[in-house]
C-alpha angles and dihedrals in degrees: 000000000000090000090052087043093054100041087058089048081054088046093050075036088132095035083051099051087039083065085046090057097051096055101046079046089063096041099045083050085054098051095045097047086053099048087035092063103044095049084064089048093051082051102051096035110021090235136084124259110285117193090294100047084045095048083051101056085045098062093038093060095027086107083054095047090045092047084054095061095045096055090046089051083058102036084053098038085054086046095052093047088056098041097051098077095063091046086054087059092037090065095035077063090053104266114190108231092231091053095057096053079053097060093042094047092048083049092050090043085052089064105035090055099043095040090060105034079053107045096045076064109060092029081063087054104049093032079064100045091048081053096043079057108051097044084063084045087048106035090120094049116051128049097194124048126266112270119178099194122210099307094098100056087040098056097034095061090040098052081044104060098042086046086056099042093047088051084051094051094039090052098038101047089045085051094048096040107036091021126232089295088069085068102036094047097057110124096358097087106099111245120231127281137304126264165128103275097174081168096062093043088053089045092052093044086053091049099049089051095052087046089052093042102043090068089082104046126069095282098055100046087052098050135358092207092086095045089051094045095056091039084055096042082043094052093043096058088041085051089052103035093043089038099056092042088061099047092050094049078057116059087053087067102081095187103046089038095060089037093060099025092096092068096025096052097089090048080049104064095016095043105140093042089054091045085046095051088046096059109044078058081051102053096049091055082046086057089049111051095031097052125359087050093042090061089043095059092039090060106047119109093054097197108041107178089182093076087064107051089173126056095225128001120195130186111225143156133239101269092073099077097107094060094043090057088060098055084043099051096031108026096036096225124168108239129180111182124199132183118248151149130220114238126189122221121205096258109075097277144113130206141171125260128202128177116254088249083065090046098048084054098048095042104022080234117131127223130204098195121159132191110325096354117114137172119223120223107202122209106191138152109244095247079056098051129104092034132126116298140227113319092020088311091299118150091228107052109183102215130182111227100234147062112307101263118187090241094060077086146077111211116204114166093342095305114117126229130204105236098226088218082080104036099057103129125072121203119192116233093232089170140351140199143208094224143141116210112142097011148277100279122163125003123311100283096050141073091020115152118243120195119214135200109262096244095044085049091050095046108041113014103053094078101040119128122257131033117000094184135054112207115192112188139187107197106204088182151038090004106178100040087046085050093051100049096048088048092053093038090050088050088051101054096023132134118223105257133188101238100043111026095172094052109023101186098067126235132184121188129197113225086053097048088051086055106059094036087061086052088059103045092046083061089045095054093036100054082035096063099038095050092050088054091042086056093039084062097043084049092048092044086057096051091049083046091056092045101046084051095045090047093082090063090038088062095049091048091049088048095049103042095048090054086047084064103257110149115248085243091066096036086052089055104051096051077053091059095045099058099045091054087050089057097025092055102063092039091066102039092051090044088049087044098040090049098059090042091050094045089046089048093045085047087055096047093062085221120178110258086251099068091032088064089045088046087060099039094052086049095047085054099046087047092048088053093049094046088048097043092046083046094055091047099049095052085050090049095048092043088049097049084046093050095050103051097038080053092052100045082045092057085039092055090053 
């Protein structure tokens, strides 16, 4: 038994090692995320990760880790349809069932242990070459060389091990309950039958329209899932209802539908299982482009010196005159001073507020606001635009005039509370606008810039607590000691704030927050590229998938129209044709339905021309690459598929 065992793992020799591949795939990915992360943290902070940096990374590449497992559960799903059979032969020739769970064990133990021997490996490698890297990105910045710790190794074998356990359980407990049949039976079962459905065009039409429409409502600025969900139900029921139109105006068509029968049939009497396979093909490219693309394109650049017009902004008061004539008059450094107030939101954030007077000035834009109204003037990163606004994106904000204190909230369960003694006062959003002018300091909901009307300026906000006076530098000389001295000037004469105990007048300088920002959108393009990859693979698994369960009826069909007396050339043709409409379907439904996501999502961005143009150009690329790579595949598939059963009818023959 364990000759005849061997010699059938020799035979799946290549699916075996396929499954290997794309083990050692996910733990590499693990290992690298992880190194890859700690080596920017060593940058930014001179230290290694500690729980909350780890927790981080974790939740940046959890799509990717989550796109893993779901390429291994098809990888092994594809692997067990083709194993079983042995295993079936295996017990007709009196297999002991201890023995079985043996030989599966010893197979599963394979590819634990190799997947992640592996794929420690060549996590190790490209760990090396990411740091090589950034050490050339980073040469200006840091003085010791980039060192990851032990995190990495810690973390990888962890995740792995859950990953694999959880793969063990999933597998064992579908095989027990539905039986073996569950697993060999997937996408071989005929749909239902072919027509006309005018109701669930109307209702995908209806869907994809909601999907587009909600980006630029609440639920789509606070999560892109539900938008998604809706575009992918929407384009479903497109892909069934358009589908079957064309296939029943065709067949009216006598000419064109015998012309074309020999490579449709199978879409004909298996409809619904050919439009199911499509467009699980077709969500994942959704996901791509959509999303994974999206976040690409919004962090490259890395560095972008044009969010931070002034080297250092501080935000000071006016007692500090004095100290700024002198780095006026002695350091030479550019100042423009403008008067402001710091305001608190209810959520957790504080911002600075000028009067419209001081925004005409600044702009050159002219503000009609009246008692309680204001106008926000958001300074966000682009990865950071079309999200949720001031108080939680509500028209009426409440907002306390002064500086953000620990006790303006109510803490339960860690949730915090605005204490409504505080927020008494509610101001009408009467505009808004996508705009740096100071900077993009903080995260997305903080360090915005809200206008007030000039009475309501002049009554309520000269005496608030905090910082009375922005001060935006450019330092031509001597940057570091200038930095240096503001900063120790600031620490000196400073006022305990919530945000920056340890330095209450606040100061942002460019070239650290450059800095940092360049640390987060690293982690952004990284986890953004590997999860495309990792999504081009699931795609191209379930395509593989279709075809290796299509191929029994290929087969039939070569075989039969070749005795009918079609020449191979035709034959040849239209297998051709029919794979490239099982990979070339789902390609252009997810392209038609990812462009009008993506230029919804560019409308609601407010984004400059000019991006708008780079946005584009980096789609239509990414698109090009996908069509030709499904392309590819499906020639490969279809000559595959040529090659093997010419190659059967020809041993047959002999």
């Amino acid at each position: 038994m364990k000759k005849i065992f061997f010699e059938t793992l020799k035979h799946k020799l290549g699916h075996y090692l396929l499954v290997i591949f794309c083990g050692i795939l996910m733990v590499s990915t693990i290992y690298v995320s992880y190194a890859f992360s700690d080596s920017i943290e060593g940058i930014i902070n001179g230290q290694n990760s500690g729980i909350v940096e780890e927790m981080y990374t974790f939740i940046n590449f959890q799509e990717t880790y989550i796109l893993l497992f779901i390429l291994m559960v098809l990888v092994i799903i594809s692997y067990i349809r083709k194993k079983s059979y042995d295993y079936v032969l295996l017990d007709t020739m009196g297999l002991k069932k201890k023995h079985r769970y043996m030989f599966i064990g010893f197979e599963y133990a394979g590819i634990i242990f190799s997947s992640v021997t592996g794929g420690l490996i060549l996590g190790k490698i490209l760990a090396e070459c990411a740091k090589t890297v950034l050490q050339n990105i980073f040469y200006n910045t840091i003085t010791t060389e980039i060192n990851y710790g032990f995190v990495a190794l810690r973390n990888t074998l962890v995740i792995s091990c859950e990953v694999f356990g959880i793969l063990f359980i999933v597998f064992d407990e579908v095989i027990a309950c539905l039986g073996m049949d569950a697993l060999l039976t997937v996408g071989k079962k005929n749909g239902k039958p072919l027509k006309k459905r005018p109701k669930i065009l109307l209702l995908g039409i209806f869907l994809t329209l909601i999907g587009l429409i909600s980006l630029l409502f609440y639920w789509g600025k606070i999560s892109k899932s539900i938008p998604t969900v809706f575009l992918n139900a929407g384009m479903c029921l497109l892909m069934i209802s358009l589908a079957g139109y064309y296939f029943v105006r065709l067949n009216k068509k006598e000419k064109k539908y015998y012309k074309r029968i020999t490579w449709l049939e199978n879409w004909y009497h298996r409809f619904f299982y050919n439009i199911n396979m499509s467009f699980v093909v077709a969500a994942f490219l959704v996901i791509i482009i959509t999303d994974f693309s999206i976040k690409l394109l919004d962090n490259l650049p890395i560095t972008e010196p044009k969010n931070y017009p002034y080297d250092l902004v501080w935000m000071a008061n006016k007692d500090d005159e004095e100290f700024l004539n002198h780095l006026t008059d002695d350091e030479g450094v550019e100042l423009r001073k403008v008067p402001c107030a710091r305001v608190t939101t209810t959520d957790i954030a504080e911002h600075m507020g000028i009067p419209a007077s001081t925004y005409e000035k600044w702009t050159g834009k002219s503000l009609d606001l009246k008692d309680n109204e204001i106008f926000v003037v958001y300074q966000r990163e682009r990865f950071e635009r079309n999200k949720v606004g001031i108080g939680y994106n509500t028209k009426n904000p409440l907002i306390y005039i002064g500086k953000a204190r620990a006790d303006l909230w109510l803490y339960i369960k860690e949730v915090a509370t605005p204490k409504v003694q505080y927020f008494t006062e509610k101001f009408k959003v009467v505009g808004t606008e996508d705009r740096i002018l100071t900077g993009v300091f903080g995260s997305e909901t903080c360090e915005h810039i809200i206008v007030f009307s000039d009475e309501y300026y002049q009554k309520n906000c000269m005496e608030a607590d905090g910082a009375n006076m922005a001060v935006m530098m450019n330092i031509p000389e001597n940057y570091d000691k200038v930095v240096e001295e503001i900063k120790a000037y600031a620490k000196d004469h400073s006022q305990v704030n919530y945000f920056d105990v340890d330095n209450g007048n606040l100061i942002y300088e460019k070239k650290e927050l450059l800095l940092e920002r360049s640390k987060t959108k690293l982690l952004y393009v990284a986890s953004a590229a590997g999860n495309i990859i990792i999504m081009l693979l699931c795609g191209i698994f379930v395509l593989s998938i279709k075809m290796e369960c299509d191929f029994p009826e290929t087969e039939w069909k070569y075989r039969f129209y070749i005795q009918s007396g079609m020449s191979s050339a035709k034959v040849r043709k239209g297998i051709i044709k029919e794979c490239l409409l099982s990979g070339g379907l789902p390609v252009i439904c997810g392209t038609i339905i990812s462009i009008l996501y993506c230029s919804m999502l560019l409308y609601a961005k407010h984004l400059q021309i000019e991006w708008v143009h780079r946005y584009f150009k980096g789609i239509i690329l990414i698109v090009g690459a996908i069509w030709l790579l499904f392309a590819v595949f499906s020639l490969i598939f279809a000559y595959r598929n040529i090659r093997k059963i010419e190659g059967d009818s020809r041993d047959g023959k002999k």
